[in-house]
N, C-alpha and C positions, 0 to 999 in steps of 0.2 A: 417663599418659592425660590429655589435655586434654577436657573437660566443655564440649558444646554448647550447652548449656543452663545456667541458673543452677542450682546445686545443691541451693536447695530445691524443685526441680520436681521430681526423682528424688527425694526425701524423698516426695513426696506420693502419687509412684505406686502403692504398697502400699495407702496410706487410699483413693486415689481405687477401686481395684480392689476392695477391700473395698466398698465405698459401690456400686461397679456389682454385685456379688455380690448385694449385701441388694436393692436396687431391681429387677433381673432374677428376682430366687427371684421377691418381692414381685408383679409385674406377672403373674409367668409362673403363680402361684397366685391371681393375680384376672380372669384370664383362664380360667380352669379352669373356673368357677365365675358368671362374670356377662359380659352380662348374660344373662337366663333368657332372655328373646327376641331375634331377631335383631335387630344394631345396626346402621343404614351404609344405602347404597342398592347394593341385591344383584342389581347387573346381569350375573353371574354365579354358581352355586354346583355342587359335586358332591357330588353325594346323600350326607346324613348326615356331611358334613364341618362341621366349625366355620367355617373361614376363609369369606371370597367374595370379590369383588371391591368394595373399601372398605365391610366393613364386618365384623363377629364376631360370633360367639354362645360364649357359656362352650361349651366342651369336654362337659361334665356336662349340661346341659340339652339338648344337641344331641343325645347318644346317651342319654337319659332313658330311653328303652326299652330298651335291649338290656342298658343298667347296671341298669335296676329287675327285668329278666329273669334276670339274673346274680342279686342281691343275692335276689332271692324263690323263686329256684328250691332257693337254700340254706336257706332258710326252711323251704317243704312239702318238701324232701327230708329235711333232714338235724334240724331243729329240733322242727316242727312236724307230728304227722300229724291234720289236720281232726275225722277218724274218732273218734280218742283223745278228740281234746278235746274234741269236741260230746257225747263218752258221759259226759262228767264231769256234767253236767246230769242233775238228776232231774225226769224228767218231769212225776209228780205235784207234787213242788216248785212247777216251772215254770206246771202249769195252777192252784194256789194262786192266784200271785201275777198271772196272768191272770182269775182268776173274774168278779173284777167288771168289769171293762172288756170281757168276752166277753158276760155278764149282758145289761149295758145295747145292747150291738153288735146280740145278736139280737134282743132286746125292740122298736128302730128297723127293725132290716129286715123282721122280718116284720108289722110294722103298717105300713110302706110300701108292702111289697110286695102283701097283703092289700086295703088302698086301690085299689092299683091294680087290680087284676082282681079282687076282685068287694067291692066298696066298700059296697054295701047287707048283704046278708049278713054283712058282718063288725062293722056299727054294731049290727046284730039279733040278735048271738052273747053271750049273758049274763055275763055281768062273770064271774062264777066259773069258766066254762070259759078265758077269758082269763086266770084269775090260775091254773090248772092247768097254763099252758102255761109261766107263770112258774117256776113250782114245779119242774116237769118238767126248763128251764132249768137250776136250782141245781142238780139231780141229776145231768143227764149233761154238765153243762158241762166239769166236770173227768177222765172219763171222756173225751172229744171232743177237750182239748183233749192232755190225758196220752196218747193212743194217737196223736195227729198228730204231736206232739213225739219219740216212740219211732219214728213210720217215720222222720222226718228223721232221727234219727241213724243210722238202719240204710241210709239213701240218701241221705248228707251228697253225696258227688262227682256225684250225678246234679242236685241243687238247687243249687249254687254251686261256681264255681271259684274259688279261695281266691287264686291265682298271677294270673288274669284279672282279679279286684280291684284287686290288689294293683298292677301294673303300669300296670294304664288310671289310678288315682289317682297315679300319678306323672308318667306321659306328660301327665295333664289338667293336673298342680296338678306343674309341674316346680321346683317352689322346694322339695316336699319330699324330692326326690333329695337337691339341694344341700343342705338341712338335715341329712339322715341320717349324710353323709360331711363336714361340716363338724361337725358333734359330734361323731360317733366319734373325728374326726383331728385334734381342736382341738388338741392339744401336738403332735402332726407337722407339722400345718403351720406352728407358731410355732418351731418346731426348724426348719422348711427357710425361712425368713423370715432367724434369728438365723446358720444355720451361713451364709447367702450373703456374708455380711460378714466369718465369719472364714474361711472358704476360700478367698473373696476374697483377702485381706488376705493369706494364704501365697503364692498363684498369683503375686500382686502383688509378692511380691519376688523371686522370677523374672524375670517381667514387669522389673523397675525393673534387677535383674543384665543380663539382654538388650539394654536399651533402651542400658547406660552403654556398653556394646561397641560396639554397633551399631545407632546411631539411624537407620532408616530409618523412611521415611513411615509404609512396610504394619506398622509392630510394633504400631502401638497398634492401629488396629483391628481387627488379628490377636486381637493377645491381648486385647481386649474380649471376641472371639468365643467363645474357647479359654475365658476368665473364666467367663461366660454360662453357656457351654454344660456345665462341669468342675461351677461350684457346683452346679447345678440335678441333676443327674446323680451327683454325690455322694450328695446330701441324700437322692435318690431309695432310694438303693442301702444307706445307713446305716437309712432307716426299716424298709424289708424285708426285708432280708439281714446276715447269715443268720438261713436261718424257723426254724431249733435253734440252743441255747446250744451253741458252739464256742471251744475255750480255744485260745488262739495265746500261746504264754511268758508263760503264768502268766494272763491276761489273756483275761476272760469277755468275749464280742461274742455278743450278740443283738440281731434286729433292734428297734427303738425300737416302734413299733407293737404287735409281738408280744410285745411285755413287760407289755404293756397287758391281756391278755386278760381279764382279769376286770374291769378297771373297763370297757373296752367293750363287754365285753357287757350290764353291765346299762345303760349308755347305749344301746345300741343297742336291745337290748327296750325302752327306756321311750319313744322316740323313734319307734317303729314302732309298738306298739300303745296311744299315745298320739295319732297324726297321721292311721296309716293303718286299722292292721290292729283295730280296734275295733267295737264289738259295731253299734254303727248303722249301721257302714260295712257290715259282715257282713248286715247283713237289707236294709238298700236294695238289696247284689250279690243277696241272693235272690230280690229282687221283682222285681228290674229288669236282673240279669244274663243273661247269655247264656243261659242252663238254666232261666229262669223259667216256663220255657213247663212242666216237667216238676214243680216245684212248685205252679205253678195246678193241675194237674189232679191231684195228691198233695192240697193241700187244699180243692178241690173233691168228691174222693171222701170225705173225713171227714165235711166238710160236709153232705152229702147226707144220709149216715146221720146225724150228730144231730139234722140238719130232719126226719126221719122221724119222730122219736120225739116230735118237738116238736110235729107236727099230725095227728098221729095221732087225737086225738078229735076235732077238726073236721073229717074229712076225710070224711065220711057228709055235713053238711051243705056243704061245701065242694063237695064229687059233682055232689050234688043240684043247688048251685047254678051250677054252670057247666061241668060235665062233665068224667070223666074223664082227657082229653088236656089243659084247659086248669090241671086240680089237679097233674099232672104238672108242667106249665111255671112254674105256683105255685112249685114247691118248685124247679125248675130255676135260677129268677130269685132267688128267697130264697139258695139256692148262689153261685148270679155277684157277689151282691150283698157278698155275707160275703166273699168271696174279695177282692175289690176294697178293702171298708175296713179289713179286717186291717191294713195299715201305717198304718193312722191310731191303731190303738189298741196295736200292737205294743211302745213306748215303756215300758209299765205292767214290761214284762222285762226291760229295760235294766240293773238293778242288778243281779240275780239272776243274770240270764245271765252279767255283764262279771264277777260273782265267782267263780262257778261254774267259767268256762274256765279264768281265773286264767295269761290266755297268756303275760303283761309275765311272769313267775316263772319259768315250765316253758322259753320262751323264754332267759329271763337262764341257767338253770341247765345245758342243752342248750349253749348258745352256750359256759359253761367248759369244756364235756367234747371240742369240736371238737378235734383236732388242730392244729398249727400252720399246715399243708401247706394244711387247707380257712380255718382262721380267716382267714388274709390274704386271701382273698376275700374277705373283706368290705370292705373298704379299697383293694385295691388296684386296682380294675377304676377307679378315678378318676384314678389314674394310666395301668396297662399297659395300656389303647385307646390313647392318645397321648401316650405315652411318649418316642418320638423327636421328636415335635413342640411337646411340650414342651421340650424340651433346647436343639431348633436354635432354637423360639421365645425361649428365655433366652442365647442366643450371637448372634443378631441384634440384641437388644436391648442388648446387652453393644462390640460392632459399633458400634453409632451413639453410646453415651458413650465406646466410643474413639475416635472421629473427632473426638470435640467435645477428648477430653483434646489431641488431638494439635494443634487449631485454638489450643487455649490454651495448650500448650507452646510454637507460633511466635509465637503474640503477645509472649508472655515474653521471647521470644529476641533 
């Protein structure tokens, strides 16, 4: 066999194939993944694809939604039920460590509100029946706020969608998709980075056996392609498969991810209800989520009865001074008013509450007990949406460093 080439070229083709392995895994997992917005000038696109015409968007941020729908639905089905966990909360606890911040809430509205519609009258009302209303205050505050706190948990799913949070903060803020699935799978994807070099580097002496036979043009970019698309498609297949430990002669294979289950899930719980699924995040979706309309008027009704009791003994001179319909809309307005700056003082239950649920834990602990079958959902929806397009995208790439191998083979020659 006479040798077309100098004989350290076919030396090289294993390293070189190796070297296209690691650089295709490499590209083909940085394309997954960034950038978060689309790159290029996109004088074409088809709905919810990555590609365009010159230019990309990661894989992950493109389908943000459907991945944050996958990854949350496993959450409130299988991990998390809202119900459970908002009953962990003790009511009277909760109106405790609310009293004073509720105190001072009503003390400002109903001297605002008071001002406003009958402003004389209430400069005329003797200091003592004003500090009765104070008094009054301390008494049913924690009663007002302890019976408002028991309907919420007895009508958690009508006041917040916990999945509707959960997904719109991903869709808004899509860097924290990518964070969740690049923490979970930080050793898988430095496993499908490292194997593209040694799968390579096997392919590649095939590849260099082939090449001594039968040096035609199409071998290298062939097997560039075959390179590409082989390592990336490996890597895939060793992280996931098999989702059971399977002994084959003597010799346990399970897949690399799924071995993982216990340190990913407490990554995974610390990473979700660190980023997203947190107690501020949870009362801004009450105020201001879809269902908010059905908590204003949840505590609007509370409201109303503790302003009852509150202007109960001004309400003979109250009468008197502006009539029955307008002491109604008094205490109407004193309601709207409370309703409204409740998220300004809400904050004061931030600790109490984020212990109380205690989701990072019942989450981490839930997430060991999954089966293997559901666990890979959580990882693997960043691959299997594009799955094939990742592969041909790592054998195209694979494709143009064998064109260049093959440009440098004739230079050689």
């Amino acid at each position: 066999m006479v040798l077309e080439s100098p004989w350290w070229t076919y030396f090289l083709i294993p390293w070189i194939d190796g070297f296209t392995g690691y650089i295709t895994n490499v590209l083909a997992l940085q394309l997954t993944f960034w950038p978060i917005e689309p790159l290029g000038c996109m004088l074409f696109r088809v709905t919810n694809q990555p590609w365009f015409l010159f230019g990309w968007q990661g894989i992950i941020p493109t389908k943000a939604r459907k991945m944050a729908y996958i990854s949350f639905d496993l959450i409130t089905t299988k991990l998390l039920d809202i119900q459970v966990i908002f009953s962990q909360v003790d009511p009277v606890q909760f109106a405790e460590v609310m009293d004073d911040a509720i105190l001072l809430l009503m003390d400002k509205v109903i001297n605002e509100v008071a001002m406003e519609t009958m402003p004389r009258t209430w400069s005329n009302i003797p200091q003592a029946v004003k500090d009765d209303i104070v008094v009054t205050a301390d008494n049913e505050s924690g009663v007002f706020m302890a019976s408002f706190m028991k309907d919420m948990q007895d009508h958690i799913h009508d006041v917040v969608d916990i999945k509707e949070m959960c997904v719109n903060a991903c869709v808004q803020n899509k860097h924290l998709m990518v964070k969740i699935f690049q923490e979970c799978g930080n050793k898988e994807f430095n496993f499908i980075r490292q194997s593209g070099f040694y799968f390579g580097t096997i392919f590649g002496i095939f590849h260099m056996v082939v090449y001594m036979f039968y040096p035609a043009n199409w071998v290298m970019p062939v097997f560039g392609f075959v390179v590409g698309c082989a390592t990336n498609w490996v890597a895939l297949k060793v992280i996931f498969s098999p989702i059971r430990p399977r002994k084959i002669c003597g010799i346990t294979f399970h897949g690399i991810f799924l071995r993982r289950q216990k340190e990913v899930s407490g990554i995974f719980a610390r990473v979700v209800c660190t980023e997203i699924l947190h107690i501020k995040a949870i009362w801004t979706a009450i105020f201001k989520g879809s269902k908010s309309k059905n908590f204003r008027a949840m505590l609007r009704a509370h409201t109303l009865v503790f302003t009852e009791k509150l202007v109960v003994e001004i309400e003979p001179l109250a009468v008197a001074a502006m009539g029955s319909e307008k002491f109604l809309q008094m205490k109407e307005d004193i309601a709207r008013k409370v309703t409204e700056k409740i998220p300004d003082v809400i904050d004061a239950s931030y600790e109490y509450t984020q212990k109380a649920l205690d989701m990072e834990n019942i989450m981490r602990e839930k997430m060991c007990e999954l089966p293997p079958e559901q666990f890979e959902g959580v990882l693997h929806p960043a691959f299997e949406e594009d799955e094939i397009q990742l592969i041909i995208l790592g054998g195209l790439l694979g494709m143009i460093v064998g064109a260049m191998q093959l440009i440098i083979f004739a230079l050689s020659g």
